[in-house]
C-alpha positions in Angstrom: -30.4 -48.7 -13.0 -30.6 -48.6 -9.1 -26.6 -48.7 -9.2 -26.7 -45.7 -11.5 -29.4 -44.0 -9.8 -27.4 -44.3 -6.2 -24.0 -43.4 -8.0 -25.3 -40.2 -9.0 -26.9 -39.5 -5.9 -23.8 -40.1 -4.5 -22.2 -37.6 -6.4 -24.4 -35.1 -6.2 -24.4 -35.3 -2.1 -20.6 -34.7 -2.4 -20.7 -31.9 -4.8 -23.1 -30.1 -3.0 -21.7 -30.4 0.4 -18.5 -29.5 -1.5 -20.3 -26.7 -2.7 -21.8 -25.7 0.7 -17.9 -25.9 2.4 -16.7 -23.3 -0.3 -19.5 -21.0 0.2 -19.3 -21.4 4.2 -15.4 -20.8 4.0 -15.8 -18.0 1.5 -15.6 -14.6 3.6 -19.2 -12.6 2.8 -16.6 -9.6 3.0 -15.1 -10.1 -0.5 -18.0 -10.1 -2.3 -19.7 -7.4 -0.6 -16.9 -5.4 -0.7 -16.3 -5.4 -4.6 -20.2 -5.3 -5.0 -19.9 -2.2 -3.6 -16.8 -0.6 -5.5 -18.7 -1.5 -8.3 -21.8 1.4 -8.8 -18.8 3.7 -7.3 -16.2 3.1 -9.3 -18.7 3.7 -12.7 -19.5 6.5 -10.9 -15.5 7.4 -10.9 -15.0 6.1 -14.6 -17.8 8.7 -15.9 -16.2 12.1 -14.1 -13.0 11.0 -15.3 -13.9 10.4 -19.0 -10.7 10.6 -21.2 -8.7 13.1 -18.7 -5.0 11.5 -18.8 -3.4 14.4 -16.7 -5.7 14.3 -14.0 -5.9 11.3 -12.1 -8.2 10.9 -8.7 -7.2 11.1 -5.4 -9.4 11.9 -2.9 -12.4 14.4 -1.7 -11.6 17.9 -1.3 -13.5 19.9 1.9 -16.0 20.6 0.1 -17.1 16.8 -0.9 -15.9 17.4 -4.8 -13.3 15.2 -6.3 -9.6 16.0 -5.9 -7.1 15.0 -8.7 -3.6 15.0 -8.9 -1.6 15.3 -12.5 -0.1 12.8 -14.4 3.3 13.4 -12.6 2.6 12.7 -9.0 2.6 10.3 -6.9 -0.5 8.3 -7.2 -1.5 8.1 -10.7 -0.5 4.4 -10.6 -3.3 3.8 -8.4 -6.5 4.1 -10.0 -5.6 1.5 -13.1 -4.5 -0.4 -10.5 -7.9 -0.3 -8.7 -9.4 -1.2 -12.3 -6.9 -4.4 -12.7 -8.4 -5.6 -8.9 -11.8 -5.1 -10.2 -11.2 -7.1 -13.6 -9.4 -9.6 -11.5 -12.2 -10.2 -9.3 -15.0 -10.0 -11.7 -13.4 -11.0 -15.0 -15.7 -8.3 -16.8 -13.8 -7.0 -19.7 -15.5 -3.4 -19.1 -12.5 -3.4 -15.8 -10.0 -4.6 -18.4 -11.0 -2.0 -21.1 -10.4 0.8 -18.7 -7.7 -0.4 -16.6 -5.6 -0.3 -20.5 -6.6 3.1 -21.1 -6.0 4.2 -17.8 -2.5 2.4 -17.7 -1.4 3.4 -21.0 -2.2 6.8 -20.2 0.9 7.0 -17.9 3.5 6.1 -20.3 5.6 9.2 -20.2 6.1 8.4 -16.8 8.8 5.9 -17.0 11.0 8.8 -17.9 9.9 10.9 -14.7 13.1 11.4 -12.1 11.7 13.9 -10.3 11.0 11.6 -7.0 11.2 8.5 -5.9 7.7 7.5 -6.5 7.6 6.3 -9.9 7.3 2.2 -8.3 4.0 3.5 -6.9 3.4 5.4 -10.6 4.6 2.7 -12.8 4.5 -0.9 -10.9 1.2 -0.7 -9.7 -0.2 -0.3 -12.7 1.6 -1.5 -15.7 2.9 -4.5 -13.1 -0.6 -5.2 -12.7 -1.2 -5.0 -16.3 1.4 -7.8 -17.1 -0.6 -10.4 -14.7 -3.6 -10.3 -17.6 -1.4 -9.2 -20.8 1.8 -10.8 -21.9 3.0 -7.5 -23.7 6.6 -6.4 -24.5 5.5 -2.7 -24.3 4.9 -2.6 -20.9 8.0 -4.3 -20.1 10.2 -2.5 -21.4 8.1 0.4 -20.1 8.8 -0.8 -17.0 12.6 -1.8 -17.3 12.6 2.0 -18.2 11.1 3.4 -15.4 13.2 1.5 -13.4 16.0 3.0 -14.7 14.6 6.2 -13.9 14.5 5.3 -10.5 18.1 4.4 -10.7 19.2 7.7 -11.3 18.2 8.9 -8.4 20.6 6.1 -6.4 23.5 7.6 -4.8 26.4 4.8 -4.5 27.8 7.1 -1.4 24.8 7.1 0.4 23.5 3.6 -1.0 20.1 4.7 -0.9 17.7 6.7 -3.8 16.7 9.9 -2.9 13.4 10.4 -2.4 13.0 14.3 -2.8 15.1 16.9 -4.1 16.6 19.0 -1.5 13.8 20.9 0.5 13.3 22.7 3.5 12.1 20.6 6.4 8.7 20.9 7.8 8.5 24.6 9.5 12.4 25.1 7.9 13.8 23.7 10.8 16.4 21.8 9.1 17.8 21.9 5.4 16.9 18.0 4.4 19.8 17.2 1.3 19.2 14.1 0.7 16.5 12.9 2.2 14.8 9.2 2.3 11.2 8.3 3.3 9.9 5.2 4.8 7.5 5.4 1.8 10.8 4.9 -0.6 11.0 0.9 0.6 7.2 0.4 -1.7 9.1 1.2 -5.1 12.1 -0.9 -4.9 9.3 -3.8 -6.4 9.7 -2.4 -9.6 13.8 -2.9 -9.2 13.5 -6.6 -8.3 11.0 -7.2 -11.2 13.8 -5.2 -13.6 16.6 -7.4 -12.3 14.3 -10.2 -13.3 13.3 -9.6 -16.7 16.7 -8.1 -17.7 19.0 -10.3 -15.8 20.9 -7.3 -14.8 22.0 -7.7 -11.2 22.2 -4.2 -10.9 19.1 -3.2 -10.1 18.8 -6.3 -7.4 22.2 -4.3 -6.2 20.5 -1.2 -6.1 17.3 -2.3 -4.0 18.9 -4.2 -1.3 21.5 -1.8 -0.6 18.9 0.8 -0.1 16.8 -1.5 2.0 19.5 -2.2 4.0 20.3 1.1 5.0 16.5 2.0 5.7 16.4 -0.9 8.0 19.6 0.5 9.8 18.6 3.9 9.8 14.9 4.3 9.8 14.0 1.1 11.9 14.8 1.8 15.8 15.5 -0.6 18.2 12.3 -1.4 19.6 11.2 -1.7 15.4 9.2 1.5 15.4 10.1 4.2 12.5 11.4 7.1 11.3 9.4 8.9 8.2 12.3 10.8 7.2 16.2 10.3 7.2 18.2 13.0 5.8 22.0 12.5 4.5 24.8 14.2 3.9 25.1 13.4 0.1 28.9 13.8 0.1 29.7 11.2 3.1 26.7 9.2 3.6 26.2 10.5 7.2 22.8 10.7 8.6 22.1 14.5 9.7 18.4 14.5 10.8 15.8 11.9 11.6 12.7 13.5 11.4 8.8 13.3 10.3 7.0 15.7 7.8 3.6 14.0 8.2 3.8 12.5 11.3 3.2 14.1 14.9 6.5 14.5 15.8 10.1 13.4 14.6 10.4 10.7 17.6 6.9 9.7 17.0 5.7 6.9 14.9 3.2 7.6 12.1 1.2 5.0 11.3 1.2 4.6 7.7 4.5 5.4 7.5 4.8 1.9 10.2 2.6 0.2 7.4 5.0 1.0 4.3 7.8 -0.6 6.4 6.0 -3.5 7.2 4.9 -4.1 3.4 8.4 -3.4 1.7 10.1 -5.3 4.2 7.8 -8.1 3.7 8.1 -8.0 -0.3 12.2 -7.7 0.2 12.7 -10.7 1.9 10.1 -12.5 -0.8 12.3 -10.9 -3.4 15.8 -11.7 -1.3 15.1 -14.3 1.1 17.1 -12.5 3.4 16.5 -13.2 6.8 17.6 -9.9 7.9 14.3 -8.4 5.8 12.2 -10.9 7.4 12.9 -10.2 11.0 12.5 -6.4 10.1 9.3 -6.9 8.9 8.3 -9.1 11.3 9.5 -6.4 14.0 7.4 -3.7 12.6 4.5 -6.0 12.7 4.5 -6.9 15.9 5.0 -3.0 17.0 1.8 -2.3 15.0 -0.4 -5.3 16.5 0.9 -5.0 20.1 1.2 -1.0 20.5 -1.5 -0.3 23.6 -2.7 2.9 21.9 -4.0 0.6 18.5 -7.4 0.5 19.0 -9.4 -2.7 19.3 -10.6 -2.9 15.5 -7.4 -2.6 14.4 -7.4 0.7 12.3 -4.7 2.7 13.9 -5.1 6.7 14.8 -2.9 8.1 11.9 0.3 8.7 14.5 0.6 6.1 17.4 2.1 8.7 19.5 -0.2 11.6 18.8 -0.9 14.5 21.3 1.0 11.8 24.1 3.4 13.5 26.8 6.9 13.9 25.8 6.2 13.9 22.2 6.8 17.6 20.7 5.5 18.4 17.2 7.0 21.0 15.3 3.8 22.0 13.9 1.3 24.3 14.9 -0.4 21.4 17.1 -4.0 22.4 19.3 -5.5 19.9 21.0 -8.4 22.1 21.5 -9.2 21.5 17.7 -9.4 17.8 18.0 -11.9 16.2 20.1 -10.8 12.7 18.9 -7.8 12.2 17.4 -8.2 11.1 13.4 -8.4 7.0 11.9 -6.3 6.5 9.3 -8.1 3.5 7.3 -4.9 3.4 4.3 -2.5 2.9 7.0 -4.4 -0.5 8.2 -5.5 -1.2 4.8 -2.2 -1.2 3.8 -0.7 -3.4 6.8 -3.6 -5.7 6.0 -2.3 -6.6 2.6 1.2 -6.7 4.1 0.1 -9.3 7.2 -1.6 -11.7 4.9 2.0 -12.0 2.7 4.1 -11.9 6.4 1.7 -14.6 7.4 2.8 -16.8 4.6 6.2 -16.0 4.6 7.2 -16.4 8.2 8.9 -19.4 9.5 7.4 -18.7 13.0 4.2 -20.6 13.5 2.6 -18.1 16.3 3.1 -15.3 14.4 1.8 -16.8 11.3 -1.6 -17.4 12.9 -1.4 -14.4 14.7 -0.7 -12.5 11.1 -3.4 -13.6 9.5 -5.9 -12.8 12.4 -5.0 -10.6 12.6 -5.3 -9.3 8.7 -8.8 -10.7 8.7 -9.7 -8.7 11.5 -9.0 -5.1 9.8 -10.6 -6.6 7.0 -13.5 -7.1 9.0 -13.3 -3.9 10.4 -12.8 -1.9 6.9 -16.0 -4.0 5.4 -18.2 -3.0 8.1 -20.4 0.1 7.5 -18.1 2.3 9.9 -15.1 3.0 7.1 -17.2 0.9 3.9 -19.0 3.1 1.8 -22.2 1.3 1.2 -24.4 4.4 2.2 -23.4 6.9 -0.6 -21.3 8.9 1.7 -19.7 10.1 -1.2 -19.8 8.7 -5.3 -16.4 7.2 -6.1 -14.6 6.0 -2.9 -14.9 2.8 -1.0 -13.3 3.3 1.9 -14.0 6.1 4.1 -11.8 8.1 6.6 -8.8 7.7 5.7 -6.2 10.6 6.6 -3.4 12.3 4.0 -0.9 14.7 5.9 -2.9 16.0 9.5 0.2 18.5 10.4 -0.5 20.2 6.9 -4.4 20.3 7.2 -4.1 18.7 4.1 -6.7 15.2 3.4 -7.8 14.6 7.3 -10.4 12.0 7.7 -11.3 11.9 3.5 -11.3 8.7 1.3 -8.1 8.2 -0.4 -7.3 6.9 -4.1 -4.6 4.6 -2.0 -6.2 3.2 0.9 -9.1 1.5 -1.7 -6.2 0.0 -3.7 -4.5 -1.6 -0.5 -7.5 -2.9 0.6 -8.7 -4.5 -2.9 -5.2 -6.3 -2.7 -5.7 -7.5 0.5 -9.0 -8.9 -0.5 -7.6 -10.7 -3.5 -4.7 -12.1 -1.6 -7.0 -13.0 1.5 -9.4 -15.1 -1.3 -6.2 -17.0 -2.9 -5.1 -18.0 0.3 -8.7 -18.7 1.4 -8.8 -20.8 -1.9 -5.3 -22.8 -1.3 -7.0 -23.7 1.7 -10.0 -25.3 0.0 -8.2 -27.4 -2.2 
């Protein structure tokens, strides 16, 4: 009996100290961080109801709810959100809405009007396929990425992200032009390729991330927001910015979208040419000397800075300090936890993950987490949209809470690898 008694003493000493190394390596942030979604996110479930052609986005002026229709550009975003939340909570209440909210979008995979439909389509019914094995959404999908396809130009191996437009204050006519933004949907291609064996849509992705990389990625690994082509030879005409500071400037989250497609490229390609991209436009983030020390970058690195010249009605006068832009390091957060992973170099994949952990940090604290009731539905404040149109400065955006969910997910599985 003394045996027995000692045995399971034992045991219970080991499981608890077990116990005690999970909680102690567990990150507080997670948990208080998807506590607090939750009252807001009910919050954003009951204004919403049943309204499948208006989907959130952010806070107008005024403090009331802006929404976007079913055919723009982030309507993927809030099933997505709901997906994170099921994920992290298993509550079938998140899974019950997340369906609704997904299946809401199906027209969509028709939609060629932009580029966008990998943000639309990928973030949510991609999601969606993590928790449900259904043939629907997959071949939902496979059809939305062929509606991306169409918009592929063989001559200018890259998809066209808008429809010919004037350039910000008319200044150029922009034909064909391609945003850094573009590299986030070419996901949805890989996974296509995958399911239907069809190399063509593998074809179609790399070839456009390989001309981004040559043309939107300059030499020191900054970026570009917005290359315009000549859609009958392929040439480059303009390299310029529509919500950035200034076409030579670099906007942040335009900095972050390069660093997350690059990432996922090379984890799709295992191309080391993707890799060192990424890894570039990481290290330009982290080491630029106007990033502030918490990480969360002003929303263009080069704003209001001498011999930068905006082509916008720019005042200093109206900003006394220049706006935060929390999707842009939400965003690169998610991004440096897969880079960290990923990359072959052991200094950078300590210094990616530090530096990952340290925006998270940042984000969770009570500075850009909404855990005061700043406003009902979002969770992370002070985010900022497009500052050279007036349009979404310093507001919570539907985007920057689904970056930063994924980030916390990812940073608890690799948290969890390294219990085990």
């Amino acid at each position: 009996m003394k045996v027995y008694f000692y045995c399971l003493t034992f045991v219970f000493m080991v499981a608890t100290l077990s116990g005690c190394q999970d909680q102690k390596k567990a990150d507080p942030i997670i948990a208080e961080s998807f506590n607090a979604a939750t009252p807001l996110y009910d919050s954003l479930l009951k204004v919403t109801g049943s309204n499948f052609t208006d989907y959130p986005h952010a806070l107008n002026p005024d403090g009331s709810l802006k929404f976007l229709q079913i055919d723009e550009w982030t309507g993927g975003f809030w099933p997505g959100i709901l997906w994170y939340m099921y994920e992290y909570t298993k509550d079938n209440h998140w899974k019950e809405e997340a369906r609704r909210w997904t299946e809401s979008l199906e027209t969509n995979q028709y939609n060629t009007a932009h580029h966008d439909i990998g943000f639309m389509m990928y973030c949510s019914y991609g999601n969606a396929l993590r928790f449900e094995d259904n043939a629907r959404y997959r071949d939902i999908l496979i059809q939305s990425a062929r509606s991306l396809c169409e918009r592929y130009s063989d001559t200018v191996q890259s998809i066209q992200s808008w429809n010919k437009r004037k350039s910000k204050g008319d200044k150029n006519l922009w034909e064909y032009p391609v945003i850094m933004d573009n590299m986030m949907n070419l996901e949805l291609l890989f996974y296509a390729a995958k399911v239907t064996k069809d190399s063509s849509f593998r074809h179609i992705a790399i070839n456009h991330a390989l001309q981004t990389m040559k043309n939107h990625v300059r030499t020191d690994y900054s970026s570009y927001h917005v290359v315009n082509y000549d859609p009958k030879t392929g040439k480059v005409l303009h390299r310029q910015t529509l919500q950035g500071f200034s076409d030579q400037s670099t906007w942040a989250r335009g900095q972050a979208w390069g660093i997350y497609g690059f990432t996922m490229t090379y984890r799709e390609t295992r191309d080391i040419r993707f890799l060192k991209t990424a890894e570039g436009m990481a290290d330009f983030f982290l080491n630029h000397p106007r990033l502030p020390s918490d990480k969360v970058p002003f929303w263009d690195f080069d704003a209001g800075e001498e011999g930068y010249v905006p082509d916008w009605d720019y005042r200093p006068e109206k900003f006394t300090e220049k706006p935060r832009d929390a999707s842009a390091a939400a965003i690169t957060a998610s991004a440096l936890l897969e880079l960290s992973a990923l990359t072959a170099d052991v200094h950078r994949k300590g210094k990616y993950k530090e530096a990952a952990i340290a925006i998270l940090h940042t984000l969770a604290s009570g500075s850009y987490l909404n855990t005061q009731g700043d406003n009902p539905y979002f969770l992370l404040k002070h985010s900022t949209g497009n500052l050279p149109s007036s349009n979404e400065v310093d507001v919570p955006l539907i985007y920057a809470d689904y970056y930063y969910l994924e980030a916390l997910l990812r940073y608890r599985k690799q948290q969890g690898k390294e219990n085990t």
